[in-house]
Each structure stands twice: as structure tokens, then as C-alpha cells.
C-alpha positions in Angstrom: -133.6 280.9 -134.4 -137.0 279.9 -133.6 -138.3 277.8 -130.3 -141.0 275.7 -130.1 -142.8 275.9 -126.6 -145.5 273.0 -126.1 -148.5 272.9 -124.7 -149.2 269.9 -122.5 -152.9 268.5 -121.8 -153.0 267.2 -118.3 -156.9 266.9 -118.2 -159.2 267.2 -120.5 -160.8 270.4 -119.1 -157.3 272.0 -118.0 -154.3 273.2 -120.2 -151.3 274.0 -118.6 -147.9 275.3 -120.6 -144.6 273.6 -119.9 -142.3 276.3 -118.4 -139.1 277.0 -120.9 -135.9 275.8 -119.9 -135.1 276.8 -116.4 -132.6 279.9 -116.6 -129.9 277.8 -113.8 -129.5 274.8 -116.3 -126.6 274.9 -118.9 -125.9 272.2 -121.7 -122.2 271.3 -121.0 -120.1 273.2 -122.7 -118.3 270.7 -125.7 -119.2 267.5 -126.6 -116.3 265.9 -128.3 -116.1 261.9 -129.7 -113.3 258.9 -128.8 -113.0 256.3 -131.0 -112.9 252.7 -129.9 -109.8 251.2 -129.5 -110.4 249.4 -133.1 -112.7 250.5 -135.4 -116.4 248.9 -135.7 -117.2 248.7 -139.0 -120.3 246.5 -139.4 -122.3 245.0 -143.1 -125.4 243.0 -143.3 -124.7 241.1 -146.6 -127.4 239.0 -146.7 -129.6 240.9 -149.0 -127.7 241.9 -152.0 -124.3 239.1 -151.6 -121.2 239.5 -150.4 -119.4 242.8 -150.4 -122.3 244.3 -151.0 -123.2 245.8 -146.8 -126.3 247.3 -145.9 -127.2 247.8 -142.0 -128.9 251.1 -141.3 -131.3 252.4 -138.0 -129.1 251.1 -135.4 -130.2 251.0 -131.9 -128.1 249.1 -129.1 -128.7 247.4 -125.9 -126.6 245.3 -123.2 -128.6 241.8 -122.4 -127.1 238.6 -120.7 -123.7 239.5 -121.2 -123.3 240.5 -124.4 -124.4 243.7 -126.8 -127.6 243.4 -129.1 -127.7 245.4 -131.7 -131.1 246.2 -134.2 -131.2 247.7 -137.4 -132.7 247.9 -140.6 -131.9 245.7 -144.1 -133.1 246.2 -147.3 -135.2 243.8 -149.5 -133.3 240.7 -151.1 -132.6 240.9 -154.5 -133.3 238.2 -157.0 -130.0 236.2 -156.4 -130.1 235.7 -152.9 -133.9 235.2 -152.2 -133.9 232.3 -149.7 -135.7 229.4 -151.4 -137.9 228.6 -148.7 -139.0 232.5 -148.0 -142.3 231.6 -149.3 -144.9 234.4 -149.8 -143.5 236.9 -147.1 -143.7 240.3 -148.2 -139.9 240.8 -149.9 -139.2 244.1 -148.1 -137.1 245.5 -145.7 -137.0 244.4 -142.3 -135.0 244.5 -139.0 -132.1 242.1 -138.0 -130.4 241.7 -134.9 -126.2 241.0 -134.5 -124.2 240.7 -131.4 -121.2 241.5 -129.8 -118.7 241.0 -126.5 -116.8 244.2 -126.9 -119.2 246.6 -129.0 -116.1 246.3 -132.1 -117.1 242.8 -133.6 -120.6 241.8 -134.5 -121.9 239.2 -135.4 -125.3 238.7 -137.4 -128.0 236.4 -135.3 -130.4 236.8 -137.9 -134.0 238.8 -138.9 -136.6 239.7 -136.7 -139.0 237.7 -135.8 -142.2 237.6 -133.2 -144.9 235.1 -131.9 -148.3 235.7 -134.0 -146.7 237.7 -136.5 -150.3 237.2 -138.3 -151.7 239.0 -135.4 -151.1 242.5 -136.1 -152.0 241.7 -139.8 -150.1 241.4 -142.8 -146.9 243.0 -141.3 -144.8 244.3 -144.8 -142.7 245.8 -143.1 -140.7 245.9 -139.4 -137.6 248.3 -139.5 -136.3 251.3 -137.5 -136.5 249.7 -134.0 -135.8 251.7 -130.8 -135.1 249.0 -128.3 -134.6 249.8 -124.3 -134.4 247.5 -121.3 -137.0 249.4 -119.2 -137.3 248.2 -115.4 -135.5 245.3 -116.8 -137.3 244.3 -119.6 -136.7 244.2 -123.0 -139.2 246.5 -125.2 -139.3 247.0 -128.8 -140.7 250.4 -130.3 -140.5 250.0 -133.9 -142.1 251.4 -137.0 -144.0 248.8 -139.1 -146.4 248.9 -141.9 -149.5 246.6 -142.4 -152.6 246.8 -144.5 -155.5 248.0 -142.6 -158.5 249.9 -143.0 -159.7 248.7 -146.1 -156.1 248.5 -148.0 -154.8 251.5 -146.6 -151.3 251.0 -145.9 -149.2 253.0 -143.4 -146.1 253.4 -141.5 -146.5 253.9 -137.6 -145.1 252.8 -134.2 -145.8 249.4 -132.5 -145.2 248.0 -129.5 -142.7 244.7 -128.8 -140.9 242.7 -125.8 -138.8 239.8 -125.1 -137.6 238.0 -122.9 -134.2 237.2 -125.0 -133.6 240.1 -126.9 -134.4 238.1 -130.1 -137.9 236.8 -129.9 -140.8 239.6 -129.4 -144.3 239.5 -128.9 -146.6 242.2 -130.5 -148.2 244.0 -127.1 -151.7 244.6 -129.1 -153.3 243.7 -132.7 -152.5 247.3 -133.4 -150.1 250.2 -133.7 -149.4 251.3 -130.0 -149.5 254.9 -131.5 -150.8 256.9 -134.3 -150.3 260.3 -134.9 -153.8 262.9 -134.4 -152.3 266.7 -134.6 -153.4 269.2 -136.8 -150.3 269.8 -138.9 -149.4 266.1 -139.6 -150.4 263.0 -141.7 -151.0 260.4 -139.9 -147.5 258.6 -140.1 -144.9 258.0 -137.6 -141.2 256.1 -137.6 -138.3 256.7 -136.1 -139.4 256.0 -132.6 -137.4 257.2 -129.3 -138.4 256.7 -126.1 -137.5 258.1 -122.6 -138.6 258.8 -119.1 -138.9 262.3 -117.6 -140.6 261.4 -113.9 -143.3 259.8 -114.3 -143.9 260.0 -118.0 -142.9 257.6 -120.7 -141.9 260.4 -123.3 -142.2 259.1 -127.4 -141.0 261.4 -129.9 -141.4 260.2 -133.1 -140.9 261.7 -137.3 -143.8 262.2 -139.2 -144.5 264.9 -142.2 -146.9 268.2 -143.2 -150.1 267.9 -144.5 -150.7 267.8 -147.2 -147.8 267.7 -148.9 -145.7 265.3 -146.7 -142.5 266.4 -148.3 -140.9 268.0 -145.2 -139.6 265.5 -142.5 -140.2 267.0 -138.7 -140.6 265.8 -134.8 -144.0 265.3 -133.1 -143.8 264.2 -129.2 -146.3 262.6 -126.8 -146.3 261.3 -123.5 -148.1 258.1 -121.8 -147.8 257.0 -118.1 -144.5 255.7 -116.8 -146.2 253.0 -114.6 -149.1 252.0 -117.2 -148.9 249.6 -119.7 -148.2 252.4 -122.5 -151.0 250.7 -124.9 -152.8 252.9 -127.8 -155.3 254.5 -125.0 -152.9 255.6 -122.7 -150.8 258.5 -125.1 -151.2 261.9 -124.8 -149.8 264.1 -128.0 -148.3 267.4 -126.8 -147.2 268.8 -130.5 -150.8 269.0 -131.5 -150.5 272.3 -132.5 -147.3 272.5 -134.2 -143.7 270.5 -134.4 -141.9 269.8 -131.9 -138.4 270.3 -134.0 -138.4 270.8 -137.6 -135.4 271.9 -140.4 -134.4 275.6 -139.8 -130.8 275.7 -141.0 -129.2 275.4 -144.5 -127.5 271.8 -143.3 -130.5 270.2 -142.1 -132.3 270.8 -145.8 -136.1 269.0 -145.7 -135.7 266.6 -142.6 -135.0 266.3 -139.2 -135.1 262.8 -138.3 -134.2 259.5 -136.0 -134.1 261.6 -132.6 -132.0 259.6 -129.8 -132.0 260.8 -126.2 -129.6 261.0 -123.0 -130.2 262.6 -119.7 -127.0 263.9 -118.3 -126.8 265.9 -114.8 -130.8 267.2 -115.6 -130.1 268.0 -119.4 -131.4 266.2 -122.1 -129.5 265.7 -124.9 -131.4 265.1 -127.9 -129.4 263.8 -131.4 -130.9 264.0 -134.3 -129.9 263.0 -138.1 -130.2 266.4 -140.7 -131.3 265.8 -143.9 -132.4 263.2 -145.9 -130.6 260.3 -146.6 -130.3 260.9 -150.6 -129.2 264.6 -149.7 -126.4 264.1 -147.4 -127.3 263.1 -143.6 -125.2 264.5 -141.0 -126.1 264.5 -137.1 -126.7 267.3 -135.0 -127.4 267.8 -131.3 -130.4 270.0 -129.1 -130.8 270.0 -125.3 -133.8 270.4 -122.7 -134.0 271.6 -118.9 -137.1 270.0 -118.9 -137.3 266.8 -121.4 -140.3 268.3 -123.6 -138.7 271.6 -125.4 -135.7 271.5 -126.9 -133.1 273.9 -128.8 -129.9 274.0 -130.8 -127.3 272.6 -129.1 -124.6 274.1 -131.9 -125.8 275.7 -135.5 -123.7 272.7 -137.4 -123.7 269.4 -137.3 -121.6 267.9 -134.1 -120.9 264.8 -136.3 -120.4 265.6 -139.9 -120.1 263.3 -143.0 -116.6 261.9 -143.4 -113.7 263.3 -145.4 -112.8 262.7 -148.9 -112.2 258.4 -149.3 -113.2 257.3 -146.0 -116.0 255.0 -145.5 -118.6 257.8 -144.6 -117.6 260.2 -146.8 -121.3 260.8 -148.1 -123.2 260.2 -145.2 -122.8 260.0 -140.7 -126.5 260.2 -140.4 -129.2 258.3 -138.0 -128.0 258.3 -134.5 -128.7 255.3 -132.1 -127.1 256.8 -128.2 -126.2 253.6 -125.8 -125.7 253.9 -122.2 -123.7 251.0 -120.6 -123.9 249.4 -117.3 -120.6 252.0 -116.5 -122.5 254.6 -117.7 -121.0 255.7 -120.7 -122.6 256.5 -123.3 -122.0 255.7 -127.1 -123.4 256.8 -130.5 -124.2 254.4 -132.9 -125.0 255.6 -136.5 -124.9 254.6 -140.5 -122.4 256.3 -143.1 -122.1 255.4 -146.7 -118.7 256.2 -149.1 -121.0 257.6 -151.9 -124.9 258.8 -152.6 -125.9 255.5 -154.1 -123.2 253.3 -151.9 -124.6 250.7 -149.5 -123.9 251.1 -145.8 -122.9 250.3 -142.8 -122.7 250.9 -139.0 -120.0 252.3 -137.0 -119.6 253.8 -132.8 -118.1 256.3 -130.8 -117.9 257.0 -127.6 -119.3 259.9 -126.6 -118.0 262.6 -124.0 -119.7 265.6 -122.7 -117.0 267.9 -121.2 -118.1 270.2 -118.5 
């Protein structure tokens, strides 16, 4: 199985490699999945009408007493086009619900920011990774607007709030944009984390030129600065950071989602595309910046025969609570053209 080892920049006459995992640190040795004590089971049927669900991308957070949860719908169709939606871009978008107990959510409604005008014609807004950082609320979430002449791309932007449901764009611009040599310039599927004094973004993007192949690019900015578009620092610049390498994980590795436990970082990470069959597997770090194989299949498969997921347990959203535990979020679907829906575990890591 091959390793990727990084090169980080840390000035820009000096290049100093990031040591590999240190030989004393050991992932835990099973990481096994407790259902809730009712099943969440959670549709968005705005867009395509009752019993018709479709919630994907969720990412979770605990704010003023109850849980927020962020996802991604689909565009309306014809019949339920709100009258007064005007000449918005009919796309998809993110939503937020809400909960008391993480098992019952309830839709509070689309996205939606102060001077949406300013980053430009936003025509899309979907994917978010949301984290209360120091207390705040941010919002790293990939969105697409026409710029540079018409040219029209996905990459990451830069949010916060004060509520959890109104954001503020941090700059007229995407807070990051891919610059490596093996890339296109795309990004989505933001995650962010802190390893000591780094803000750590790793992010999907796809091979030049043929951008068929879904892999992992990661980059770093200052923990204490204001992470704007100056202040990041790519360190997959010569290569991926994770790409596909086994039979289940086909043409994709996508929507990474990380946890430190006890000095290891535990990075999920969906396999596959969503029209093959997503599943979610796990790697782990000693350091935060190079990661391997956790297992060789996927710790959270598709569902069996009839059940709800049966096609699809793929993009991975991990929640740490105020106790500490920690929860995956992800979407399934009961066939390949099905809509879908949201579910949670709790999550254990046995030593």
C-alpha cells in the first residue's frame, strides 16, 4: 500500500519534511458504532414534495442549547418552485435543521448571508464544514460564482455567525483556491482542524487534465491569524495527500472528516462516488499531516438488502459533544437513483 509523505514549506527559502508517524503512536485497536437510542432518520422535502427526502453533506454543531445541523439540498423542481424565489440561481444550496436530542430535526430553513451580492453571483452554496472555533461559529463551505470573465468554479469560502443561521462572507472572494501541480483548480468538501498552531484544511479536488479521479489536497494557515486567501500554505503541492488505492474506493476519495483522539488523528473519508456506491472508510495520523489506512474495507459499509441505506452510507460529518463523544453523521440512499437522507451513530474507539 502506498504512503504519501508531505513536504511542508515553512519559509520560502527552507523546506523541511514532516517526520512519518512516530513509531510509539498506535491507532486504537477497533473502532465499533452504537446506535442512538431511536433511530434519526432525517428528509429535506422541500425541493421535490412530500415523500420525496433529499438532505446530503451533513456537518453538526452544538450552539445555544440545541444541535445545528448543515447540509446540502438539491434544486426545486417545477411544482414546488416558491413563487416569490425571483431570479436566484435554481440550484442546490445548503439548509440548516435543529435538534434537542440529535434523533429529531427539525428544518429552520436555507442558508442565507448578509451581502450575498458581495462575493458575486453565488449559484451555488452547499457542502458546508461548520466548527465553533474559540467559540465562534465559522462556516467553510464550497460555493460557486462566476468570476474571471464567466469562468465558473467550485472552491472553499469563508463564513461566520453569531446564531448559527445568519453568516457573513469573511472576503469578496474564495478564502482558498487550489495552486499544486497535479490539480485543477477546484476544491469542495472542506474539513478543518487544528494541529498546534496550524489551522489544517484538507479539501477534494481532481487530476489534471482529466479531472475524472476524485483525491485529497491539504494546506495549512496560522491558527491565530484571520485564515484569509493570503495566509494558506499548500503542502500537497507535489502530489495527493490521499487518493483511491483499493477496489472499494473505485475513482474517489472524498468528504474527509477529522477527530483527534489521545494524539491520533482519525481521518473518515467517503469511497467512491455517489452514483457507484459510497461507503466510508477510516485513516489515522501521529502527526495530523500524513495519514494511512486505518483498515483495507470500509468501517461503515452500505446497508443490507431493504434497509434505508442499502445503496449508499457515504459522506461522513464526525461531531464532538460538549461530553466529548463523538458522533458520525452521514447520507444513505435505498437505491442508485433513490433520494436521501441523513442518519448518526455514535462512535467508539476501543483501546
Amino acid at each position: 500500500m502506498k504512503r504519501n509523505i508531505l513536504t511542508v514549506v515553512v519559509a520560502a527559502v527552507s523546506v523541511a519534511t514532516v517526520c512519518a508517524a512516530d513509531a510509539a503512536k498506535r491507532p486504537c485497536s477497533e473502532i465499533t458504532f452504537k446506535p442512538l437510542p431511536s433511530q434519526m432518520l432525517y428528509g429535506d422535502e422541500t425541493r421535490l414534495g412530500k415523500g420525496r427526502s433529499f438532505a446530503k453533506d451533513p456537518t453538526v454543531i452544538r450552539h445555544g442549547g440545541r444541535y445545528l445541523m448543515y447540509y446540502s439540498v438539491c434544486a426545486y423542481d417545477k411544482a414546488h418552485l416558491p413563487k416569490d424565489f425571483g431570479k436566484r440561481p435554481n440550484g442546490w444550496w445548503g439548509a440548516v435543521a435543529e435538534s434537542r436530542d440529535l434523533v429529531n430535526w427539525k428544518r429552520v430553513g436555507d442558508l442565507k448571508a448578509d451581502g450575498m451580492d458581495v462575493p458575486g453571483q453565488l449559484e451555488m452554496w452547499v457542502a458546508p464544514c461548520v466548527k465553533k472555533i474559540d467559540g465562534k461559529i465559522h462556516m467553510f463551505a464550497q460555493c460557486r460564482a462566476w468570476r474571471r470573465a464567466g469562468r465558473n468554479e467550485c472552491l472553499i469560502w469563508h463564513a461566520t455567525s453569531e446564531d448559527g443561521i445568519n453568516f457573513k462572507f469573511t472576503e469578496p472572494r474564495p478564502m482558498f483556491e487550489p495552486k499544486n501541480k497535479w490539480s485543477v483548480a477546484r476544491a469542495i468538501d472542506a474539513e478543518v482542524y487544528r494541529v498546534g498552531d496550524r489551522l489544517m484544511l484538507m479539501y477534494a479536488t481532481r487530476e489534471k487534465p482529466g479531472a475524472k479521479v476524485q483525491r485529497l489536497g491539504i494546506a495549512w494557515a496560522p491558527y491565530a491569524s484571520d485564515w484569509a486567501s493570503d495566509k494558506w500554505t499548500e503542502l500537497s503541492m507535489e502530489k495527493p495527500l490521499f487518493e483511491p488505492e483499493l477496489p472499494w474506493e473505485m475513482s474517489c476519495i472524498e468528504a474527509p472528516t477529522v477527530v483527534e483522539r489521545k494524539g491520533i488523528w482519525y481521518m473518515f473519508y467517503a469511497g467512491a462516488y455517489n452514483h457507484e456506491r459510497q461507503q466510508i472508510g477510516v485513516a489515522w495520523s501521529a502527526d495530523g499531516v500524513n495519514f494511512r489506512r486505518w483498515r483495507d474495507v470500509p468501517v461503515f459499509p452500505h446497508g443490507r438488502p431493504g434497509s434505508w441505506n442499502e445503496w449508499e452510507s457515504g459522506h461522513p460529518g464526525l461531531f464532538v459533544d460538549d461530553d466529548g463523544r463523538v458522533y458520525l453523521f452521514f447520507q444513505g440512499k435505498a437505491t442508485l437513483k433513490g433520494d436521501y437522507s441523513l442518519s448518526c451513530v455514535e462512535v467508539v474507539f476501543v483501546d
